[in-house]
N, C-alpha and C positions, 0 to 999 in steps of 0.2 A: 650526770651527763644524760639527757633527755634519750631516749632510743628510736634509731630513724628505721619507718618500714623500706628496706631495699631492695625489697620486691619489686616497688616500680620503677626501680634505676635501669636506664635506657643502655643498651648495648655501646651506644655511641660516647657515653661519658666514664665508660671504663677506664679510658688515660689518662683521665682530671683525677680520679680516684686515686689511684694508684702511685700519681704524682704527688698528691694527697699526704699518703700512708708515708711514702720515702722523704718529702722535705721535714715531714712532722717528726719520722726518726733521727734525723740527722741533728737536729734542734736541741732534742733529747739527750743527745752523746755527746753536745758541745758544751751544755748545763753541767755534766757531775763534774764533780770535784774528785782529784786523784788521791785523797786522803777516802771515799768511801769507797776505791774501786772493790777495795777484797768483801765489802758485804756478801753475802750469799745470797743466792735465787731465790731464796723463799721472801728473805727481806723487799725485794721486787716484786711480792706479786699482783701491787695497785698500780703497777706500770706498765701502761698498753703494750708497750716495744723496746726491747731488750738488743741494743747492737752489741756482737762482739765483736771481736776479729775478722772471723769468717763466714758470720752469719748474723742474720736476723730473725730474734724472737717475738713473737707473739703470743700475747697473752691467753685464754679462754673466749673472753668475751669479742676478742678484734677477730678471732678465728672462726668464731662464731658469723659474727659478721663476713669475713671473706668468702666462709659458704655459704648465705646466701645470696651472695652477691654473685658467683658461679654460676651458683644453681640458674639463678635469674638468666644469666646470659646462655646457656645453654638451653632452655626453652626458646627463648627468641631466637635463638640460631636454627632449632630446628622445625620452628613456627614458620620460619624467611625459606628455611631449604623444599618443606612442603608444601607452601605454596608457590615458589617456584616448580616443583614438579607437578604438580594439580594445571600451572599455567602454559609449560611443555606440555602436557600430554592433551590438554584443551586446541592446541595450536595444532599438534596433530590430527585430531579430530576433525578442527578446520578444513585443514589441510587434504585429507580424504573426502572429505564432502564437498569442496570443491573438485578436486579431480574424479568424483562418480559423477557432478554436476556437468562436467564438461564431456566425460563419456556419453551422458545421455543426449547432449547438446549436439554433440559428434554425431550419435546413433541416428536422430532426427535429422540431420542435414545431409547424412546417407539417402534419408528416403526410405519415411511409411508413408507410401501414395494410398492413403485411404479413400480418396476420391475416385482410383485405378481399380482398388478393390473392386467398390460399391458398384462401377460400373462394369466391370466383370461377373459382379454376379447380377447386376438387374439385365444384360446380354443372356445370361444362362436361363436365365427366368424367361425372358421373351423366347430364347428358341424352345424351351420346353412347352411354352404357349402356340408356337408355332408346331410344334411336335403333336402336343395335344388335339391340335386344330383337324378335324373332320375324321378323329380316330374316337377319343377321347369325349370330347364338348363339340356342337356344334355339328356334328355326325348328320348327313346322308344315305341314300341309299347308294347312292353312287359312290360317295369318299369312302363307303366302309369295303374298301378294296382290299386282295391279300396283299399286291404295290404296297398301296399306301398306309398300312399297319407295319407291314414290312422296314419300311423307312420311316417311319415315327420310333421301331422299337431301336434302328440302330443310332437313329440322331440321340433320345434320350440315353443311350448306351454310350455313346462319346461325350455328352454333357458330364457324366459323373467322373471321369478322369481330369477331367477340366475344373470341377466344382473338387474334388480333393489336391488338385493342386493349390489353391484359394485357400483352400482349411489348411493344407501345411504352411500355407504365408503367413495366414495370421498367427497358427498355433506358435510359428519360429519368433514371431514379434512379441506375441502374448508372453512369450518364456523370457526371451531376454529383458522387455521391460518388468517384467515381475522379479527378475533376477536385480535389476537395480532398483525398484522398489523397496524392495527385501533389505537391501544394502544399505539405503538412504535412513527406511526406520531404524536399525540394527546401530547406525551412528548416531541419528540424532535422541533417541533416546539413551543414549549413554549418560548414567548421572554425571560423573564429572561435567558435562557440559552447562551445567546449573548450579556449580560451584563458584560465587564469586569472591575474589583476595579482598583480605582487610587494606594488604598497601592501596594507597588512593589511585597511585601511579599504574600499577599491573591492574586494576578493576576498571580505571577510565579507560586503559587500553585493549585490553579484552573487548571492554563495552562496547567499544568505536569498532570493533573488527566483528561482534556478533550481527550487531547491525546492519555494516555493510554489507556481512555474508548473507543475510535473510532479504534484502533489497535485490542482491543478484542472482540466487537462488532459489526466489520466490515462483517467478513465472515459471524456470523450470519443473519443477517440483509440482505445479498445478496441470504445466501441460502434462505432464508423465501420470497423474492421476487423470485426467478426463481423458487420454489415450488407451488409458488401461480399459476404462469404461467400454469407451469407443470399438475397440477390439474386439471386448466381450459381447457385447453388444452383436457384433458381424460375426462371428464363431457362432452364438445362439441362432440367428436368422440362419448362415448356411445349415447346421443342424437341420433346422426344419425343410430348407430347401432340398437337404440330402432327402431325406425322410419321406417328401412331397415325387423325387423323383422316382424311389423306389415302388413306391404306392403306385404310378403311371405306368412305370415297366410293367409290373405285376397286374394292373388291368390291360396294358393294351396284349399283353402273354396271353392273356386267358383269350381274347379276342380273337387273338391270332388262332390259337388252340382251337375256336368254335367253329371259323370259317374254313379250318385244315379237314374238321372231322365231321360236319355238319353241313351237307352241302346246299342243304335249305337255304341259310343262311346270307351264303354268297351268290344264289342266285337269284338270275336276271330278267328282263323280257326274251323270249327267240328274237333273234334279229330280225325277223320277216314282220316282226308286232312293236318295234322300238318305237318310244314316242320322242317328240321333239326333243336334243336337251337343255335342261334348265338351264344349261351355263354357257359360256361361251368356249369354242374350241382354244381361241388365244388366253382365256381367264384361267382354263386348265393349263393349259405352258406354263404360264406364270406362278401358278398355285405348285404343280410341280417342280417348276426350277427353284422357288424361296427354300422346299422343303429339300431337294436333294447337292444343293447347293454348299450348306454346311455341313452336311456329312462326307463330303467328299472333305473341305476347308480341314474340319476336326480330325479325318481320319489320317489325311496327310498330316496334318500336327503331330498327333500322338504317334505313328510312327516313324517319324525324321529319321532315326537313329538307321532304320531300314532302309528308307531311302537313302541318304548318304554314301553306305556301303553297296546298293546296287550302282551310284555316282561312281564309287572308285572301279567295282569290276570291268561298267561300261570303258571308262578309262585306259585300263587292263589291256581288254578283246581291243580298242582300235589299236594298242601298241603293237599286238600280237599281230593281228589282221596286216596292219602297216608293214611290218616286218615281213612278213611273206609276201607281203605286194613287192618290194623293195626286189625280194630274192628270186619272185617269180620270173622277173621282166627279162632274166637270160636264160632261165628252163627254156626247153621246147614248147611249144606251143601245143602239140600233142599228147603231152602228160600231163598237161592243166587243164583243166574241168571246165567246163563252160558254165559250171555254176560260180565254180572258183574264180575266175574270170570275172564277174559280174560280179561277185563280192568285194571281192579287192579292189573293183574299183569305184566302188558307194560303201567305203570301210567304216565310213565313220556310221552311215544308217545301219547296217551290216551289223556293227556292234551296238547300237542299239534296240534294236530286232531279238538276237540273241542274250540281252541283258533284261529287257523283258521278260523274256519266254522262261531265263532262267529264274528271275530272279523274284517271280511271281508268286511261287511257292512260300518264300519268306514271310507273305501278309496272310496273317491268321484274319478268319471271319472279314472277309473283303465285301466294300457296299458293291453292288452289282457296277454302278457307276465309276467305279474304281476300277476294277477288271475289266468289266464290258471298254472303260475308254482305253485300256492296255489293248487288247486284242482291235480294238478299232484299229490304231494309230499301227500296230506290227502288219496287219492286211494293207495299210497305204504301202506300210514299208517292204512288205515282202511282196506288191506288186510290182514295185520297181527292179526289185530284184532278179523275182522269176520271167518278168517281161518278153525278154531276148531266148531266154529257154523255152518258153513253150510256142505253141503253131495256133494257126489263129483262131480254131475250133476253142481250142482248149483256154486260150485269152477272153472268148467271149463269154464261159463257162465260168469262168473265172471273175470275171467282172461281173456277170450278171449274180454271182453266189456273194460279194462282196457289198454288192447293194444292197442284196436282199437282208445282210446280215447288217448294212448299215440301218435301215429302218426298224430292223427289229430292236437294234441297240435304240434308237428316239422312242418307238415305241413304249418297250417299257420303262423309260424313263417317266410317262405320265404315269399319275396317279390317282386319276379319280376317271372312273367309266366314261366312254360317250361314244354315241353312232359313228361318229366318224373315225376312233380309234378301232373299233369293230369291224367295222368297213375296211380300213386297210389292213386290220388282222388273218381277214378274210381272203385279201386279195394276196394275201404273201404267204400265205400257207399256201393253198392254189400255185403260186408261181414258183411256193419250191417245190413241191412236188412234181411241175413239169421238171422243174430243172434235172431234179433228179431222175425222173425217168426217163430223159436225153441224155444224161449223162450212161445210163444202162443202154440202150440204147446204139449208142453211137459213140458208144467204149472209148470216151474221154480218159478213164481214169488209166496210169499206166502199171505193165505185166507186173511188175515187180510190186508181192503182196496186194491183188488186186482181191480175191476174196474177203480179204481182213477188208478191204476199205467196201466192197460193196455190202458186207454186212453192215456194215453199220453205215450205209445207206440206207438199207433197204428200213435198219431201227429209224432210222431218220425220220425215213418216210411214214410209216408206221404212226409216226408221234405226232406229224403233221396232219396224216388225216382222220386222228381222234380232236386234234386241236380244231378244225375246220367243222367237224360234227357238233365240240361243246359252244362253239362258237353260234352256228348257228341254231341249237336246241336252249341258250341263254347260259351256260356254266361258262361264265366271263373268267373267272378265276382259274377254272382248269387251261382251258383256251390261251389263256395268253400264258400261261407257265410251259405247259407242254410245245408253245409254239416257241417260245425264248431260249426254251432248254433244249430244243432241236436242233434251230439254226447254233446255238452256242456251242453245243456238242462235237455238230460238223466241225466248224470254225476252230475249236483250239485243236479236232484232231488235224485239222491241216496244218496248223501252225505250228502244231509243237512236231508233228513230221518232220517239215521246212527245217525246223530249227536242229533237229537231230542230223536231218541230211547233207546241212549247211557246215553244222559241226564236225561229221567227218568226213565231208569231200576236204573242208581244210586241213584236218589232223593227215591224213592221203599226203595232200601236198606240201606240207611243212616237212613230214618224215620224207619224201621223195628231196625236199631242198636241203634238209641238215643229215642225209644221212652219212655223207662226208666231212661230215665235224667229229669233235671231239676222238676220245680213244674207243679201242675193239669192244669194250664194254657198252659206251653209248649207243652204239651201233645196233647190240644186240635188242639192249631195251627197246628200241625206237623198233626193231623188225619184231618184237613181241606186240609192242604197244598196234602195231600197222592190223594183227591178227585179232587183239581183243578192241579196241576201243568199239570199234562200230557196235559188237555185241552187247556190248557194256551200254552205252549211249541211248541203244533203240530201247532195251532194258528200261532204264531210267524213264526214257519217252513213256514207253504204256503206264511204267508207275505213274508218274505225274501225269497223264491223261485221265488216268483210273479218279484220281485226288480230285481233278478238278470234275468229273462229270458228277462222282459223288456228293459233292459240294451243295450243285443243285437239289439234293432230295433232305427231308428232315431228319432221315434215317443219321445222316454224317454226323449232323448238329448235335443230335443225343448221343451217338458213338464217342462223337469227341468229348463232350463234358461227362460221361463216364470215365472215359480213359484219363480224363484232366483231374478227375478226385479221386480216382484211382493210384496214379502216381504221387497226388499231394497229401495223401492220407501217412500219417506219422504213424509207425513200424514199433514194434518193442524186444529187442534180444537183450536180456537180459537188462546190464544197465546203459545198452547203447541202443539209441533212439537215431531211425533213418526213415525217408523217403524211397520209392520206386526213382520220384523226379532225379533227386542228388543222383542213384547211382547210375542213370541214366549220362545225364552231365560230366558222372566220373569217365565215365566209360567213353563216352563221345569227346572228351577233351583229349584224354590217352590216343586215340582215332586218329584225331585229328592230329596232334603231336607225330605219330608214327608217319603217316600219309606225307604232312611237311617235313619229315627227316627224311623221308624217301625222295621228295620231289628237291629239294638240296641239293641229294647225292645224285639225281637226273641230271640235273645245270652244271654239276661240278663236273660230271663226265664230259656233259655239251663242252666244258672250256678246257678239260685236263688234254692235253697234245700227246700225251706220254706214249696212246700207241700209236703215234705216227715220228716221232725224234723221242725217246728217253735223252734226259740231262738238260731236257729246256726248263723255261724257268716254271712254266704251267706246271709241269711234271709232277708237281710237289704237293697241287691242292689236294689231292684224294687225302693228305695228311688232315690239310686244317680241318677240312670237310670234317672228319669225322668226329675232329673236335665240338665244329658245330653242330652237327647231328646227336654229340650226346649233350649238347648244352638244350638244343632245342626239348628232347626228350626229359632232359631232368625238368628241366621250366614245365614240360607238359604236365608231368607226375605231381610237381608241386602245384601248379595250378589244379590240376583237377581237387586233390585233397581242400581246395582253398575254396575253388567255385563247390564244391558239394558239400560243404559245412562240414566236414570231419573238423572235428575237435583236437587243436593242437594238443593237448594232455594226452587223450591218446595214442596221439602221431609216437610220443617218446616210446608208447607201450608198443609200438608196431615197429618202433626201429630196435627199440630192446629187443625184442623176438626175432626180431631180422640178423640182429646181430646173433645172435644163438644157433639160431638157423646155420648161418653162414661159420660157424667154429664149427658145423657139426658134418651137415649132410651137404651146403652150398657153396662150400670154401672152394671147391675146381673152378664152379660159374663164375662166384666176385673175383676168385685171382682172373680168368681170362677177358673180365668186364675191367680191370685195374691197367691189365696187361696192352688192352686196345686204348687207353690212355696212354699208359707210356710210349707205343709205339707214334700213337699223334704227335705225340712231343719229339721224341728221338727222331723221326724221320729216318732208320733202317733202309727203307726201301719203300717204294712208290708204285702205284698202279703202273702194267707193262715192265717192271722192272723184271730180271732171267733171273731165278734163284732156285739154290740147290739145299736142301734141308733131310735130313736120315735119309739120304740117298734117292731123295727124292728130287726132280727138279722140275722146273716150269714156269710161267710167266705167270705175275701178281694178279689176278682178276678183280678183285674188292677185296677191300680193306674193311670188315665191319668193325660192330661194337663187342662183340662174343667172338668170333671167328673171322678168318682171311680164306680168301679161295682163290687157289693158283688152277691155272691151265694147262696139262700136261702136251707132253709136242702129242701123244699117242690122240688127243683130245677130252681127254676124261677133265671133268673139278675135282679138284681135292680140296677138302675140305680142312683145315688146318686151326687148332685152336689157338686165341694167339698167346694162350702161357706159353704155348712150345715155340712161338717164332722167336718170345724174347728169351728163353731160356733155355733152347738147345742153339748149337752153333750152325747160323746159317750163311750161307755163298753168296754174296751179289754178286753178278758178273756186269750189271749196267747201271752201278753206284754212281761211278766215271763219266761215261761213254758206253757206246755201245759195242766199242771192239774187244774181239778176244782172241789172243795169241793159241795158233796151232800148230801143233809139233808132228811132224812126217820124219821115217829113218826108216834108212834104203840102204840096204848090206848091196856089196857087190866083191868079185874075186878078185885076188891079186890079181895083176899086169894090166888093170886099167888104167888109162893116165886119171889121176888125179885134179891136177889140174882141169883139165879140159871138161870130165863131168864137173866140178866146181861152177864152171863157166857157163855151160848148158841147162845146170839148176837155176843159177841165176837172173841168166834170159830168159828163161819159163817165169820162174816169180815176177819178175818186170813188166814182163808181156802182158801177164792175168790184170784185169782191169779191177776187180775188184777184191783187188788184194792191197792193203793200204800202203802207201809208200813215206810215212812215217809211224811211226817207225819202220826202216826201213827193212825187206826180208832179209834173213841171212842166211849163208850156207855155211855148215860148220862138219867136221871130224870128229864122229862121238867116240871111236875106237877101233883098234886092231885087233881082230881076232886071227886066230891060227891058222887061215885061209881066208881070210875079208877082211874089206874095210867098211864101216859104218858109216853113213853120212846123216846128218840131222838139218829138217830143214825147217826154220823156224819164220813164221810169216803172219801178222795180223790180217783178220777180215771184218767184218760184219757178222755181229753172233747170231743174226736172222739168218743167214746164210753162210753160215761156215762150213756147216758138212755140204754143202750144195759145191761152193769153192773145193774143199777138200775131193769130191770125187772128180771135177771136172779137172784138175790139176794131176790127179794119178793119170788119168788118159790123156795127157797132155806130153806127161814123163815118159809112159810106155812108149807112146806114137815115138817120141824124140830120140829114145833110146833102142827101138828096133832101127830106126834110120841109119841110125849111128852102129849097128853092129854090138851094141854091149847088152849084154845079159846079167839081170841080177841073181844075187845067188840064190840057188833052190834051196 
């Protein structure tokens, strides 16, 4: 029998075989004869298959064969099972590189406006040319102004926040497409993907899907690599742009630096020798307005965030302002100011005025244009204001100081020299000096603080007529600074005055209109606040006058960037690493937290009714108050740790120790910090509530976070921690209501009728009006003694006035009881 190789027998003709094997045994079993069945096995062992009964044998050689005919089909089985998984895991692959294709597809239809970029920075490039322009290249004798260095160095100083915002767009773009870069190589070189099946069927179909997927994945794939390009490309040119801007600061600084200390440098002809100028007066307008135009645009850009939050104060002051108008309009007319007057009724300019004045401080390193148009626009607005108050002397002093201060503001807005800015420099130092010496004079200014103000006239003046000297000996640059810094000096001291005095004639009449609000507490604040604000206020006034005259000199400029890398200079205690700045921020956030838990507990009094009706429903806020006062303060504490970079791992190490602390030496404080919680919640008792505690009693004054403070009738505070209020036993007597039952007993001797004094107490308690008549009084029999009988007379009042009741009631008895002939007993 020839021997077959069955190695190449296919998986699929396994049943042919097999069918094979069993018809050919059966054949076999139907062949012997029952006369050989008893042979023995061995006699059989040239016959393939052996049927008994209950099984079928095979020979060596058919068994031989059966394995490898096994063997065969278990190759192909797991030849078919691994190329199916090679073709899953293929189809996955697909399947991610399609969905990263489509993320990128996404990302781009978001929008990389690189045509937005390119034009953002060829804008940065032109104002830097423009910046450049007659500081830099192009330089005269006239452009090389301190003006106009001045304002070259802040326009290139607002360009570089504008060019790092640019480099953060593309750096954000450069990242995420190099993130899907990364992703797209990382799949498509995966070997598996250049794996193809022997089946014909899973290799054509693979095929048809690689192909499709590289037709529709192709463009994107290219655009994602010429963007990356592209990207890079505009990352390197800003580079250089950054690089180019630096290098312009750093010469037109030196510049600046020359014509500060060098006064060769910056000067000019004497006025009396000026020769025609090269330019035109209107070419200088225009050459000044290009260059001071986007620094004013930029600077308002980059501080939005400031501006904003002066939007909402302004907002604020007119509610406030509005609200006193509203409340004013039935006060007397005699208790209202006639400045108050005139503000309330221009409230909305009013708080605008005031929102300037305030909120000017907020802008660090301000272009002069920036300021100078603030103080312009508050002189419109505080003419209107002060109008009606002053007399005509003083209006005309007024407006002519307002002019002079409007020119000066145009003034130095130019920036490049010329006769005819000379010319009028000349003539306005001149007219302030008369001004000011009419003002000395003919004693314009008024009694109140009038030395302060003529001193620094008379500095004024001073400055004016060295300005008028450099002006006409040619030091153009001293000249017009000393003349700007003059008039400007004046000018914010008037206005930030104004704005201080504006400040508390209203706080005067707000506390004069709410001082019948709220409970005894509010009252008190409001008659403290009447005594400090002014002092407080005018305080703040000289600081921020002191800030802005400084301003003007170079001295501030280096103070400040000392003090600025001074606080950002990184600290080393041991393995903790701090700022000046953080704990600066720590400390000013804690501030501010404390100040807003105070001004809460202000409004909460404004609205608590408690000392005027205990058991209304207001009564109750001093509770939540406190709740929010310590939500407020916790949020401050955790914010500060957050804004000053403390290190959360630390934080554990400071509440570990906290906690230690407090098992040891701080356990009193946290129980009565735990205690002023509990009590916010339990609600016990309420501001104005009567309570009596270790024999002590008095009305509730504040409710804090550490201690409560009651008011004795004698007038003292006690001071009261509140573990003891929740943990010794204490008395409300105005939980309820505010009435409290008093007890009077009256002996008298036998053989008085009974009755009839019964009847005589009765009509007395009826009578008294403020004795309540529900519950209704009673007269009662407290006992018989061995000669007397006791009487008890039991009566509600008002626990404000109960002993008042009680004593007007004994004289009420007497009177009634000598009429009547009866004597109590001795």
């Amino acid at each position: 029998m020839p021997k077959t190789d069955y190695k190449i027998i296919r998986l699929k003709y396994l049943k042919y075989i097999l069918l094979f094997i069993l018809f050919f045994s059966a054949k076999l079993y139907s062949q012997t004869d029952t006369a050989n069945g008893n042979k023995s096995l061995k006699d059989s062992a040239d016959v393939p298959v052996i049927v008994t009964d209950s099984s079928i044998l095979l020979n060596a050689e058919m068994q031989k064969i059966m394995r490898e005919i096994a063997d065969s089909i278990s190759r192909e089985y797991a030849f078919q099972f691994r190329e199916k998984q090679i073709y899953s895991h293929q189809l996955n692959l697909l399947n991610e590189l399609t969905t990263t294709t489509r993320r990128i597809e996404d990302y781009f239809k978001k929008g990389i406006d690189t045509a937005a970029i390119k034009k953002e920075l060829k804008s940065i490039e032109e104002y830097l040319e423009l910046a450049s322009d007659g500081t830099i290249q192009n330089q005269t004798k006239n452009t090389l102004t301190f003006r106009n260095i001045r304002v070259a160095y802040l326009l290139m100083n607002e360009l570089v926040p504008k060019l790092e915002k640019v480099k953060t767009e593309i750096k954000n773009h450069l990242d995420n497409l190099q993130k899907f870069r990364f992703t797209l190589d990382s799949l498509q070189t995966d070997s598996l993907l250049f794996k193809f099946a022997k089946d014909s069927a899973i290799f054509n179909e693979y095929l048809n899907k690689v192909i499709k997927f590289s037709e529709d994945t192709s463009p994107t794939d290219s655009s994602l690599t010429n963007m990356i390009k592209e990207l890079q490309n505009l990352d390197i040119y800003t580079g250089k742009l950054s690089s180019n801007i630096t290098a312009k600061i750093n010469s037109v600084t030196e510049k600046k630096n020359i014509i500060t200390f060098d006064r060769s440098v910056g000067k000019f002809s004497p006025l009396c020798d000026m020769e025609e100028d090269s330019v035109s007066f209107s070419k200088i307008i225009d050459y000044s307005y290009n260059k001071e135009k986007p620094v004013l645009l930029f600077y308002i850009e980059n501080n939005l965030i400031k501006i904003i939050v002066s939007v909402l104060i302004f907002l604020f002051c007119c509610i406030l302002i509005y609200d006193i108008k509203k409340r004013s309009r039935d006060a007397d007319k005699d208790t209202v100011h006639v400045i108050v007057r005139s503000v309330t009724k221009h409230f909305v300019i009013t708080s605008a005025f005031l929102t300037m004045m305030t909120c000017q401080f907020l802008f660090s390193r301000p272009p002069f244009i920036f300021m100078g148009g603030i103080w312009f626009l508050s002189s419109i607005i505080l003419t209107i204001i002060i109008w009606s108050y002053y007399n005509t002397r003083q209006r005309i002093f007024w407006f002519c100081f307002a002019s002079i201060y409007s020119l000066t503001f145009f003034i130095d807005l130019l920036l490049v020299e010329s006769g005819v800015e000379r010319i009028l420099m000349l003539i306005l130092g001149i007219s302030g000096m008369t001004a000011g010496i009419l003002a000395f004079r003919k004693q314009l200014l008024e009694k109140k603080g009038r030395i302060r103000k003529y001193a620094l006239l008379i500095f004024t003046l001073v400055f004016l007529l060295v300005s008028v000297m450099a002006n006409l000996s040619g030091d153009y640059n001293i000249s017009k600074a000393l003349l700007v810094n003059a008039i400007s000096i004046l000018m914010t001291a008037f206005l930030i005055y104004w704005a201080a005095t504006i400040l508390i004639k209203l706080t005067e009449t707000a506390i004069t209109i709410y001082e019948n609000d709220g409970n005894e507490n509010f009252r008190k604040k409001l008659h403290t606040l009447k005594t400090r604000i002014p002092v407080f206020v005018m305080t703040l006034a000289y600081i921020g006058w002191t800030i802005l005259f400084l301003r003007n000199f170079r001295i501030y400029e280096d103070f400040t960037n000392g003090l600025k890398t001074f606080l950002e200079e990184e600290r080393v205690i041991g393995q903790f690493t701090f700022t000046f700045e953080n704990v600066l921020i720590f400390i000013g956030i804690i501030m501010l937290s404390t100040i807003l838990s105070k001004v809460i507990s202000f409004f909460a009094d404004k609205s608590d009714k408690s000392g005027i009706g205990v058991g209304s429903v207001k009564g109750g806020l001093s509770n939540w108050m406190l709740l929010i006062r310590i939500t407020v303060i916790s949020g401050g504490v955790l914010l500060a740790f957050a804004a000053s970079g403390f290190p959360m791992d630390k934080m554990a190490i400071v509440i570990g120790s906290l906690g230690v602390g407090i098992g040891f030496g701080l356990q009193t404080i946290f129980n009565n910090l735990i205690s002023g919680i509990l009590l916010a919640f339990e609600k016990p008792f309420r501001i104005g509530d009567q309570i009596e505690i270790a024999g002590q009693s008095g009305k509730i004054k504040e409710i804090g976070i550490r201690s409560s403070k009651i008011s004795t009738p004698e007038g003292a505070d006690l001071i009261i921690p509140n573990g003891d209020l929740l943990s010794k036993h204490v008395t409300n007597w105005t939980l309820r209501n505010m009435q409290k039952r008093s007890d009077m007993s009256l002996s008298f001797n036998y053989g008085s009728n009974l009755n009839e004094l019964k009847k005589m107490f009765e009509d007395i308690l009826n009578r008294e009006e403020d004795i309540s008549k529900f519950p209704q009084p009673e007269v009662l029999i407290k006992s018989f003694g061995g000669s007397s009988v006791e009487f008890r007379l039991l009566f509600w009042t008002d626990i404000n006035n109960s002993d008042k009741v009680n004593s007007d009631l004994m004289f009420k008895i007497e009177e009634e009881l000598r009429r009547s002939g009866i004597e109590l007993k001795s």
